[in-house]
GUNUTOR-221877 format. One line per field, with one value per residue: residue number from 1; chain; x, y, z of N, C-alpha, C in turn. Coordinates in Angstrom, 3 decimals, always signed. Each point is the difference from the previous one (the first is absolute). Example, Ala and Ser with C-alpha at 12.3 -4.5 7.8 and 13.67 -1.06 7.14 Angstrom:
! GUNUTOR-221877
n <- [1 / 2]
chain <- [A / A]
n.east <- [+13.190 / -0.350]
n.north <- [-5.690 / +1.050]
n.up <- [+7.800 / -0.720]
ca.east <- [-0.890 / +0.820]
ca.north <- [+1.190 / +1.190]
ca.up <- [+0.000 / +0.060]
c.east <- [+0.900 / -0.770]
c.north <- [+1.200 / +1.090]
c.up <- [+0.000 / +0.730]
This chain:
! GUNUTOR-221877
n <- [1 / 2 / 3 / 4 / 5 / 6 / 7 / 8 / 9 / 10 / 11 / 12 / 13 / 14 / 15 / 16 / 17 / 18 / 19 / 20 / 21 / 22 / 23 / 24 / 25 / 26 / 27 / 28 / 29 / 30 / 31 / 32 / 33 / 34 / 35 / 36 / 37 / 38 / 39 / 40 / 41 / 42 / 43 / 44 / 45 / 46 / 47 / 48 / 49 / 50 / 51 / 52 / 53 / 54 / 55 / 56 / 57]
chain <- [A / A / A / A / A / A / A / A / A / A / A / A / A / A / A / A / A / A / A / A / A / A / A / A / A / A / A / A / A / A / A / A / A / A / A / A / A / A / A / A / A / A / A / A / A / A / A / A / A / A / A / A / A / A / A / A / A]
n.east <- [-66.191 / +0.603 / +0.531 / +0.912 / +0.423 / +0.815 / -0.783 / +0.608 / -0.337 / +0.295 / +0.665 / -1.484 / +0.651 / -1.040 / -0.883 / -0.597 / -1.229 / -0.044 / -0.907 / +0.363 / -0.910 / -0.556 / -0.758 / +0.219 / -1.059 / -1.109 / +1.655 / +0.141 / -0.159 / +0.298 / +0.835 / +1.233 / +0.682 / +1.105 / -0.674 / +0.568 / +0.736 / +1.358 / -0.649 / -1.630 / -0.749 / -0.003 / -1.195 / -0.468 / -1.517 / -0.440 / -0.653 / +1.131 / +0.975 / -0.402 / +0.115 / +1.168 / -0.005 / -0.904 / +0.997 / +0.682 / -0.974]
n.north <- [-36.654 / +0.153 / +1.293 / +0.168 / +0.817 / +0.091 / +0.986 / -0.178 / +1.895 / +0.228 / -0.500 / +0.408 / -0.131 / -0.543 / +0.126 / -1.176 / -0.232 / -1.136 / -0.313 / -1.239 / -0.556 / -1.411 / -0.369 / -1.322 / +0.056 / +1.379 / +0.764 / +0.994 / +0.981 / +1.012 / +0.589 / +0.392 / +0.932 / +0.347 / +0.889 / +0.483 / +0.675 / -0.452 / -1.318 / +0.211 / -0.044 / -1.351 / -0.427 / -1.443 / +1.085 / -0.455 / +1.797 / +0.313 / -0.421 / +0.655 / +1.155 / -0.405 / -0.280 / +1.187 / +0.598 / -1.027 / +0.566]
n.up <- [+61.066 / +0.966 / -0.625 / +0.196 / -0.681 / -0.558 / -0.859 / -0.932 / -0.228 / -1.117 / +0.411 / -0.437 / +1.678 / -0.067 / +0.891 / -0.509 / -0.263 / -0.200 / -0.220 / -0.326 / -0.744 / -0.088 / -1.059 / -0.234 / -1.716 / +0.889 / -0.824 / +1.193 / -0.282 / +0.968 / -0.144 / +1.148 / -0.892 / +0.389 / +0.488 / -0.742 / +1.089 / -0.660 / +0.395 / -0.355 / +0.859 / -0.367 / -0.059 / -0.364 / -0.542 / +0.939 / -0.034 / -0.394 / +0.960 / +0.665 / -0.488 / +0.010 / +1.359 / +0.487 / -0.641 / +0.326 / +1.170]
ca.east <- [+1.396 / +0.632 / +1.700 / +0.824 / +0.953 / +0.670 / +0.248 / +0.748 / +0.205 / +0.960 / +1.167 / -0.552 / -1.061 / -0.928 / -0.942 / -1.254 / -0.789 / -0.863 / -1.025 / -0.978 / -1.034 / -0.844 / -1.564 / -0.316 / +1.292 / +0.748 / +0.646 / +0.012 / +1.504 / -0.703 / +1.025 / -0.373 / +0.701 / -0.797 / -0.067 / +0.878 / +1.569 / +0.180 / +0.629 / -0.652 / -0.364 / -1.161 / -0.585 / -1.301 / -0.923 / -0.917 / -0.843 / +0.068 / +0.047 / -1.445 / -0.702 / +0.144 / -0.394 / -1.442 / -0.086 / +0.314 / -1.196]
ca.north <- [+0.134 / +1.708 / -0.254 / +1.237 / -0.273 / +0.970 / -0.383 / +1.092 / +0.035 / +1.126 / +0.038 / +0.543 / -1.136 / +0.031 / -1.044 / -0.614 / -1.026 / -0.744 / -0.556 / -0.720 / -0.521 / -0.782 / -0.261 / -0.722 / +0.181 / +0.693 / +0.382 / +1.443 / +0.536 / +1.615 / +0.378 / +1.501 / +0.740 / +1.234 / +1.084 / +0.767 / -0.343 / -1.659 / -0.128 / +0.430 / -1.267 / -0.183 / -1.411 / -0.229 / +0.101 / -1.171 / -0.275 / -0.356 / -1.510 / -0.815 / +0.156 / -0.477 / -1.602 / -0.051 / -0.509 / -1.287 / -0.760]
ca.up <- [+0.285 / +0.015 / -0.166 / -0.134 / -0.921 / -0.167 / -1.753 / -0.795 / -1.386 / -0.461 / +1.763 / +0.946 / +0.710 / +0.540 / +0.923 / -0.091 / +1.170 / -0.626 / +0.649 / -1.032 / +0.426 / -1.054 / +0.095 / -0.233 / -0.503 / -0.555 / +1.524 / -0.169 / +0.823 / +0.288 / -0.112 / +0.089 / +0.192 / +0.523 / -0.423 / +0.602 / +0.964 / +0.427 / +1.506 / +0.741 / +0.203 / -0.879 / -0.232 / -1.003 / +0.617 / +0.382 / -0.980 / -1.232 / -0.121 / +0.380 / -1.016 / -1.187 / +0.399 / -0.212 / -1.276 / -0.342 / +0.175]
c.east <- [+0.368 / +1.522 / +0.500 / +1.195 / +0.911 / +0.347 / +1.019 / -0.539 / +0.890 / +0.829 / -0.748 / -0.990 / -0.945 / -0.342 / -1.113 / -0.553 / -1.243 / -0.885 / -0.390 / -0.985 / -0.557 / -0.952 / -0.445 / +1.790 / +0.584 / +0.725 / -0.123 / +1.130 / -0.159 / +1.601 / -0.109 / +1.443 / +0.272 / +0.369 / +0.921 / +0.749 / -0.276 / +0.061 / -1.020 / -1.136 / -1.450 / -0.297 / -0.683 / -0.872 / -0.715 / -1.326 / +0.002 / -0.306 / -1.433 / -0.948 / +0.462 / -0.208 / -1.564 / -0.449 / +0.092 / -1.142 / +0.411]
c.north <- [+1.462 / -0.128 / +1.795 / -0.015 / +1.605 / -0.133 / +1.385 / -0.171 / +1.148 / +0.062 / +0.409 / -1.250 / +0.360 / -1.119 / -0.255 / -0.836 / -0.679 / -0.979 / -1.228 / -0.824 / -0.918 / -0.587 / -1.206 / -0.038 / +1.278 / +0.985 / +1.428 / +0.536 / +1.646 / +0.586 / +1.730 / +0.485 / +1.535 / +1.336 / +1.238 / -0.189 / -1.747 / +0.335 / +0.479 / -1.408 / +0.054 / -1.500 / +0.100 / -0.062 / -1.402 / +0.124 / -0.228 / -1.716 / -0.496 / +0.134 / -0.660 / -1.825 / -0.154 / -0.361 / -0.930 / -0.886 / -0.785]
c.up <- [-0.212 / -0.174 / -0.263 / -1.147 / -0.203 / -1.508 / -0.297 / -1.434 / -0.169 / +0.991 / +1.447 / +0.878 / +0.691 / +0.809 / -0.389 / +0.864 / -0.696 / +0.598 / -0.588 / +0.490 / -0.574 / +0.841 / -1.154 / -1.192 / -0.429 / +1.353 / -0.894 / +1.086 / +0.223 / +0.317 / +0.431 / +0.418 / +0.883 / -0.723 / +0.643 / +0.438 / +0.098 / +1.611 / +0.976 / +0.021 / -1.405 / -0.094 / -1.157 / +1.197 / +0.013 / -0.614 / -1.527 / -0.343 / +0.513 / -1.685 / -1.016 / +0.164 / -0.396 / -1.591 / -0.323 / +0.510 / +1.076]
């Protein structure tokens, strides 16, 4: 499951993007913020998530 969110801390918002994932009983989740100027395009890398599924076997 993929999802988008808009968090505030200190009054300041940001854009997140989260990824979660499970594999029997256990769930994991790869999360990626961006860097720099809000408002420029950014994803969670697929390889991350592939690597972190390979783990789970």
């Amino acid at each position: 499951m993929a999802l988008g969110a808009v968090v505030e801390q200190d009054g300041v918002k940001s854009p997140v993007k989260v990824v979660v994932f499970r594999k029997g009983s256990t769930v994991g989740y790869v999360s990626a913020v961006p860097e720099g100027r809000v408002g420029e395009g950014f994803a969670v890398l697929s390889a991350v998530v592939d690597a972190q599924l390979a783990k789970l076997g």
